[in-house]
C-alpha positions as a Markdown table, in Angstrom:
| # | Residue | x | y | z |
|---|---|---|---|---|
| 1 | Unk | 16.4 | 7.3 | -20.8 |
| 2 | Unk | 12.9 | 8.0 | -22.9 |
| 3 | Unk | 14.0 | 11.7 | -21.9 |
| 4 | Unk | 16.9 | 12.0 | -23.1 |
| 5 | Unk | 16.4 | 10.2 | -26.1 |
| 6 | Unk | 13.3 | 12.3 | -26.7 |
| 7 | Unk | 15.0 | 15.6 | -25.6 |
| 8 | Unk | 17.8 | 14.9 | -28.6 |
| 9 | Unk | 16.6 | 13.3 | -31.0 |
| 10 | Unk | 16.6 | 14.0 | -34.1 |
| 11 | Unk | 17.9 | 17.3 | -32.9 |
| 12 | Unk | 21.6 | 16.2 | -32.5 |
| 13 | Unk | 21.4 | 12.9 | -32.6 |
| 14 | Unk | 19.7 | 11.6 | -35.9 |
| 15 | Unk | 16.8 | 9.1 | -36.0 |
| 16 | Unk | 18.5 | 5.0 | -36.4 |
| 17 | Unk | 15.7 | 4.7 | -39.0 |
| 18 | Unk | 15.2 | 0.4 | -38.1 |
| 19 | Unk | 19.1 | 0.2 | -37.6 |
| 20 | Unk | 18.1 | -1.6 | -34.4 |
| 21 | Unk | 16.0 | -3.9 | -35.4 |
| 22 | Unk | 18.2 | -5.4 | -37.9 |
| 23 | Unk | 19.9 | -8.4 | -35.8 |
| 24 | Unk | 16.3 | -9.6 | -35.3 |
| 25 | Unk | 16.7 | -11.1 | -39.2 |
| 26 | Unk | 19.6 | -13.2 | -38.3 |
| 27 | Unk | 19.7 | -13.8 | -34.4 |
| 28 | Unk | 17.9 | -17.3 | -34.9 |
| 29 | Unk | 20.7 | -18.3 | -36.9 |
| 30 | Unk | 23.7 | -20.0 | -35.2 |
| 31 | Unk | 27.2 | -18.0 | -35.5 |
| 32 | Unk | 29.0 | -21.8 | -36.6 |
| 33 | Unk | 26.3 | -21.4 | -39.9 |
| 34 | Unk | 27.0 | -17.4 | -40.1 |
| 35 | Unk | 30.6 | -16.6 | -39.3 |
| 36 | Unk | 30.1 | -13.2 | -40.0 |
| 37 | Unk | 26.9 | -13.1 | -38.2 |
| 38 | Unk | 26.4 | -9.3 | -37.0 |
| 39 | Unk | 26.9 | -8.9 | -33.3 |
| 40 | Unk | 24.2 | -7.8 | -31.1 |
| 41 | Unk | 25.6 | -5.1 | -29.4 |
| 42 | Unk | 22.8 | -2.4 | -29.7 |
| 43 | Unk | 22.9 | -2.1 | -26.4 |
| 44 | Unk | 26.5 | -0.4 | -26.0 |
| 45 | Unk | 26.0 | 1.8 | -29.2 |
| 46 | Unk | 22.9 | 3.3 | -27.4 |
| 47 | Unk | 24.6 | 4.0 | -24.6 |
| 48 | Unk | 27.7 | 5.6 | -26.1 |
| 49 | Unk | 25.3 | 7.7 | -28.9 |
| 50 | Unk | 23.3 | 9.0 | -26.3 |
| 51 | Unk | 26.1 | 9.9 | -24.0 |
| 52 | Unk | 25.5 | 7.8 | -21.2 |
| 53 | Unk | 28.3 | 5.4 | -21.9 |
| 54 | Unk | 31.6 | 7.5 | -22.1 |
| 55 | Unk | 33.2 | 5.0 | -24.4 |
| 56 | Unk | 32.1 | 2.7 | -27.2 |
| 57 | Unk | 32.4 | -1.0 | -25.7 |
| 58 | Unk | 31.8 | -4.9 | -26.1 |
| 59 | Unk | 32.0 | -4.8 | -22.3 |
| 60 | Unk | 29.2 | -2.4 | -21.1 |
| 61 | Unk | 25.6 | -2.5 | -22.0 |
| 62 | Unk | 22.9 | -1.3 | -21.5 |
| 63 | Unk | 18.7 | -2.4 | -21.3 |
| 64 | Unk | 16.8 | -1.0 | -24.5 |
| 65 | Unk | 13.3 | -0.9 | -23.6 |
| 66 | Unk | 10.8 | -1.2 | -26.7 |
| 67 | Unk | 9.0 | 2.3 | -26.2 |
| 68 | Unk | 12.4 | 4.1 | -26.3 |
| 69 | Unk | 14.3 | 1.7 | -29.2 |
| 70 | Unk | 10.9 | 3.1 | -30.9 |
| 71 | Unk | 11.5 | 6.7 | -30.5 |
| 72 | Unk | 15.5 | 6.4 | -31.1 |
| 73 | Unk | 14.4 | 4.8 | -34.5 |
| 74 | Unk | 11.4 | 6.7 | -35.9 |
| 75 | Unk | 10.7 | 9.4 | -33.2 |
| 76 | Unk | 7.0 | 9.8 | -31.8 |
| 77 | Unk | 5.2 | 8.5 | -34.8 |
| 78 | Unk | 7.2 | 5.3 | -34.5 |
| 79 | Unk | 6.1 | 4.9 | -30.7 |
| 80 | Unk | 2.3 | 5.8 | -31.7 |
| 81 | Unk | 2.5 | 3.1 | -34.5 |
| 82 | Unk | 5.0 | 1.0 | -32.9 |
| 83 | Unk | 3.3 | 0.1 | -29.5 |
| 84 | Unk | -0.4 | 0.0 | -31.5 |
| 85 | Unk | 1.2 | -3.1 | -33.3 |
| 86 | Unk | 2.5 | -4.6 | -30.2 |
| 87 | Unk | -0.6 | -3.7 | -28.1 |
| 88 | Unk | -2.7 | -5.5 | -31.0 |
| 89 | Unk | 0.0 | -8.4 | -30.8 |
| 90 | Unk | 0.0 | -9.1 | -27.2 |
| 91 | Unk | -3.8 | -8.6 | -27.3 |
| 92 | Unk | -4.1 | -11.3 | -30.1 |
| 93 | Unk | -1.6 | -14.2 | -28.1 |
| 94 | Unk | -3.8 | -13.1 | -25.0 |
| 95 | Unk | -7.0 | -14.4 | -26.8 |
| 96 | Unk | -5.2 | -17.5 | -28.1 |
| 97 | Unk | -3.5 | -19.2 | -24.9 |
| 98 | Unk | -5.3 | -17.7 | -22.0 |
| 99 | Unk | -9.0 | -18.0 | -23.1 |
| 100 | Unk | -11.5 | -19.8 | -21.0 |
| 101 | Unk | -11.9 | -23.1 | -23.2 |
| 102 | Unk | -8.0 | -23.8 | -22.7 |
| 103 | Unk | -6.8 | -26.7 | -20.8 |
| 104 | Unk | -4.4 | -25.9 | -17.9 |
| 105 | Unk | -1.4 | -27.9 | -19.8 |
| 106 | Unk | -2.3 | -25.2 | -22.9 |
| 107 | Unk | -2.2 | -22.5 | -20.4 |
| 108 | Unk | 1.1 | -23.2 | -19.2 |
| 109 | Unk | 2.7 | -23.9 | -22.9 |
| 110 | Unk | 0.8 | -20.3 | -23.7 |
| 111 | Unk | 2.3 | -18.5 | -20.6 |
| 112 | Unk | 5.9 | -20.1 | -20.8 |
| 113 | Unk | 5.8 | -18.9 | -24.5 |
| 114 | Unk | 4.7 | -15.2 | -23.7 |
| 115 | Unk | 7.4 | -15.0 | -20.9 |
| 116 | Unk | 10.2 | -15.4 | -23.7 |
| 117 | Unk | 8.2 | -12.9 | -26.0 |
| 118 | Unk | 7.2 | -10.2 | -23.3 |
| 119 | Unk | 9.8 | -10.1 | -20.6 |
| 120 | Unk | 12.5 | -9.4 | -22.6 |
């Protein structure tokens, strides 16, 4: 997928310019306080713009990893600058639960929390 996305963009298909990231301003809010919430579908629409999908779909999806959402959005700048900040954030949550002086309870809470942060 980084291929492809790297072999046409912005050549024929232009840059999303942090179209992507916008759901992550209102995902935390629940759709019965935001009826007209915007759906996270982000997925599908890659798919379809980049041609792997042959039609546009709420069915299908597909996974977006971070290093190629990056270069869909803002090309290879965007992955330099992009994966620096998240490098520097992972780094800093590293040094905060998993440091020697933490208790085994605090290592757990820290590790549980980083699962729901990195894994996705």
């Amino acid at each position: 997928m980084f291929h492809r996305v790297y072999e046409l963009t912005p050549k024929i298909v232009p840059y999303w310019q942090g179209e992507t990231y916008r759901p992550l301003l209102t995902s935390m809010i629940p759709r019965a306080l935001y009826a007209n919430k915007p759906l996270e579908n982000v997925g599908s629409r890659f798919g379809y713009r980049y041609g792997i999908l042959k039609k546009a779909s709420s069915q299908t999806s597909l996974n977006l990893p971070w290093i190629t959402e990056m270069l869909a959005n803002y090309g290879v700048l965007g992955v330099l600058v992009g994966m620096s900040l998240v490098g520097t954030f992972l780094a800093f949550m590293e040094r905060i639960f998993n440091a020697q002086s933490r208790s085994d309870s605090e290592f757990a809470f820290g590790a549980t929390l980083m699962m729901f942060v990195v894994y996705p």
